[in-house]
C-alpha positions in Angstrom: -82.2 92.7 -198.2 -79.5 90.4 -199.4 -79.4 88.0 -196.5 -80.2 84.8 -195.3 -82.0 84.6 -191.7 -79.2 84.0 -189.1 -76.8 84.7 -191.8 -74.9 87.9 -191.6 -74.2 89.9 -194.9 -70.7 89.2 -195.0 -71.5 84.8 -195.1 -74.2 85.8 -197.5 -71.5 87.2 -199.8 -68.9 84.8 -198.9 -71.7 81.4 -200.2 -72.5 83.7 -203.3 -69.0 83.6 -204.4 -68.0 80.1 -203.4 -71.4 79.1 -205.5 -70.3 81.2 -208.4 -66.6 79.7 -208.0 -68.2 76.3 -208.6 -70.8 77.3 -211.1 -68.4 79.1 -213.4 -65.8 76.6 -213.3 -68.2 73.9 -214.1 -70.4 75.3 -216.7 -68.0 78.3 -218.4 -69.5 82.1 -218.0 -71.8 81.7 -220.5 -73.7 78.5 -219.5 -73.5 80.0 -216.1 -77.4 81.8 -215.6 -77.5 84.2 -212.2 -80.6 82.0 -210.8 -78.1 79.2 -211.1 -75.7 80.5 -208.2 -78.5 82.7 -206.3 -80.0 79.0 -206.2 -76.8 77.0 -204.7 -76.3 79.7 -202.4 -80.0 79.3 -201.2 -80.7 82.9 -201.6 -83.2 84.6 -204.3 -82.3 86.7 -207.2 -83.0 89.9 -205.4 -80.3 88.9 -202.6 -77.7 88.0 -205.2 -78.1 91.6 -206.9 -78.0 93.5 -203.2 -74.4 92.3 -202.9 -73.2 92.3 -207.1 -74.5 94.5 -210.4 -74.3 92.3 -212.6 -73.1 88.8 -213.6 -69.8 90.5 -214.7 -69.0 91.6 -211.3 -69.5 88.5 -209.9 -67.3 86.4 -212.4 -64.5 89.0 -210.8 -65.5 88.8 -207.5 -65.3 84.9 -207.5 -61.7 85.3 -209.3 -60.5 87.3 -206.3 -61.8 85.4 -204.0 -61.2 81.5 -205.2 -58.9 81.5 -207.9 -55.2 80.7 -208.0 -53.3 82.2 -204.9 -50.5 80.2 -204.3 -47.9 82.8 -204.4 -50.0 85.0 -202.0 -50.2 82.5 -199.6 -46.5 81.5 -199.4 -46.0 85.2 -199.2 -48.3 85.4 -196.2 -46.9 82.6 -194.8 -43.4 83.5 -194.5 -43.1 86.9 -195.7 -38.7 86.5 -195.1 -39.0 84.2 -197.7 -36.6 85.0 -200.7 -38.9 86.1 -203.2 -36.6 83.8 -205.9 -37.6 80.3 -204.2 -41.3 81.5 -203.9 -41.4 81.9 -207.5 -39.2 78.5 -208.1 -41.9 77.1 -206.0 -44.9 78.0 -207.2 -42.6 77.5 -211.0 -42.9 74.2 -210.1 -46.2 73.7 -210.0 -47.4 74.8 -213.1 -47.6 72.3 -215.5 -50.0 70.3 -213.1 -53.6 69.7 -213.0 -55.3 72.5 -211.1 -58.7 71.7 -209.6 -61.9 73.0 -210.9 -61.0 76.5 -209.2 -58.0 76.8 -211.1 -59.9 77.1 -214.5 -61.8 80.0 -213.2 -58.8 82.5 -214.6 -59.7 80.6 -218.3 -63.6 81.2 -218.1 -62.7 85.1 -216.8 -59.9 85.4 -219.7 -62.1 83.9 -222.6 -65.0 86.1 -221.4 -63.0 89.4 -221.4 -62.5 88.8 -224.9 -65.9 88.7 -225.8 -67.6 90.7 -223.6 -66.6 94.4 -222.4 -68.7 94.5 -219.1 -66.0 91.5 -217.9 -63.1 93.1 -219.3 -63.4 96.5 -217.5 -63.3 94.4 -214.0 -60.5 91.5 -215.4 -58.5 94.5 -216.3 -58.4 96.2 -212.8 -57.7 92.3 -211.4 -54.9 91.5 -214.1 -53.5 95.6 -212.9 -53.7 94.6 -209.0 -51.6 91.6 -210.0 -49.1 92.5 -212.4 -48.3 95.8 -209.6 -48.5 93.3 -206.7 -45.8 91.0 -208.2 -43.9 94.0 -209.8 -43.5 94.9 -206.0 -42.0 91.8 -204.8 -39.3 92.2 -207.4 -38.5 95.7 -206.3 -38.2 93.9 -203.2 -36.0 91.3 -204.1 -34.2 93.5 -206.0 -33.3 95.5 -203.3 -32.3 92.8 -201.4 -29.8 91.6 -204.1 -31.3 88.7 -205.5 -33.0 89.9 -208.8 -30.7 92.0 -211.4 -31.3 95.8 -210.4 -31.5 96.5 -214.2 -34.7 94.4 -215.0 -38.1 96.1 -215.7 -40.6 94.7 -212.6 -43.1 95.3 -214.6 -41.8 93.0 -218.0 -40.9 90.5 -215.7 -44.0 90.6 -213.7 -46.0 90.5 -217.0 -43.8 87.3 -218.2 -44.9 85.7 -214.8 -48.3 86.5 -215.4 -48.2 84.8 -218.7 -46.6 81.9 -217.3 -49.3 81.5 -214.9 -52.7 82.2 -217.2 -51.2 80.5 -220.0 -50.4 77.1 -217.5 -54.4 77.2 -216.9 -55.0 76.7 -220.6 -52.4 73.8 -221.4 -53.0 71.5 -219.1 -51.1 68.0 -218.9 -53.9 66.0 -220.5 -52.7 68.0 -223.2 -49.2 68.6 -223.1 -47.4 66.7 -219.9 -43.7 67.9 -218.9 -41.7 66.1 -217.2 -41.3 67.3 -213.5 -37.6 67.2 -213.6 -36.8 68.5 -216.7 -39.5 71.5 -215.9 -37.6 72.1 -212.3 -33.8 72.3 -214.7 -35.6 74.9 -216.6 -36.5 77.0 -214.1 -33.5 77.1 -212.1 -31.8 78.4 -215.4 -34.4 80.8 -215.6 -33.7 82.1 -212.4 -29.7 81.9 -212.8 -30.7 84.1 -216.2 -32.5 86.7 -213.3 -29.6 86.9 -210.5 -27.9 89.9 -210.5 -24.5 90.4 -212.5 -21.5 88.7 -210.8 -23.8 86.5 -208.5 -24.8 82.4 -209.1 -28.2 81.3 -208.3 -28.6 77.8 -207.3 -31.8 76.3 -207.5 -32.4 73.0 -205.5 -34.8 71.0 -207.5 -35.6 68.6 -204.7 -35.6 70.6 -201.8 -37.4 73.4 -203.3 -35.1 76.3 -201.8 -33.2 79.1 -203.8 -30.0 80.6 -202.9 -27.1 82.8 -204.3 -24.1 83.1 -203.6 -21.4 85.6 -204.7 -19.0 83.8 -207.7 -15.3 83.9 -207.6 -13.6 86.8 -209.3 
């Protein structure tokens, strides 16, 4: 039950969730019906409930799975990485327009709001990253490039905010210019470096380094 013939249950899932990605970010959760994505997927409603409860689950699901991951993937990607210039980075990106994907994290906030059975699941998502990115700044501030004496969980949470909140003003809205945006940030992360230290922030280059200041 749950597959497709020749399909294995884990490709099942995997078209289920890129369906719902789509449908969701197209339509909002709401005008989303589950026949909608069993349909795309080419599977029946029966299949679609063998691999999720409810339509709930699989708003979460499709977050996981399809919406923003930048910073995950630079992690992966070069894990030595100082964990300042992947945030400068990824900084830099967010006052751009996402594609449909991106507003997944809007339909998935909006609905939380309204609707209990999608804010149980949202709040174990929003907990996995807020303690994921609290652990990269324990990590960087063990390697000496975030102030010791910051809370990784405040600062996590204000990177959090940065990221949802760049979903919901997007630059057909309220453009920034990319320069200006970039001399921001690289204060902000000055403002983060630990006492006694300078953090430079290349704006065209992309790359973050510190460097102990004269005494």
């Amino acid at each position: 039950m749950g597959r497709i013939a020749g399909v294995t249950a884990t490709e099942t899932r995997e078209r289920l969730l890129r369906a719902a990605a789509e449908a969701f970010a197209q339509r909002g959760y709401d005008g989303t019906r589950v026949a909608d994505i069993a349909a795309a997927a080419g599977v029946s409603n029966g299949a679609l409930y063998a691999h999720f409860d409810s339509k709930a689950e699989l708003l979460v699901a499709a977050l996981r799975a399809h919406g923003p991951q930048l910073l995950a993937k630079l992690f992966a990607a070069d894990p030595d990485r100082p964990i300042t210039e992947l945030l400068a980075v990824v900084g830099r990106g967010l006052p751009r327009r996402r594609d449909a994907h991106g507003y997944l994290i809007v339909e998935a906030l909006v609905a939380a709001r309204r609707d209990e059975d999608v804010a149980r699941p949202m709040r174990d998502y929003v907990g996995e990253r807020t303690g994921w990115l609290a652990g990269l700044v324990r990590a960087a501030q063990n390697d000496g490039e975030l102030d010791g004496e910051l809370s990784p969980d405040a600062l996590s949470h204000f990177c959090l905010l940065l990221a949802m909140g760049s979903a919901l003003v997007t630059p057909d809205l309220h453009p920034v210019d990319d320069e200006e945006w970039a001399a921001l940030l690289a204060r902000v992360v000055a403002a983060l470096a630990p006492a006694g230290t300078t953090a430079q922030t290349s704006v065209s280059a992309g790359t973050t380094a510190q460097r102990r200041a004269p005494r």
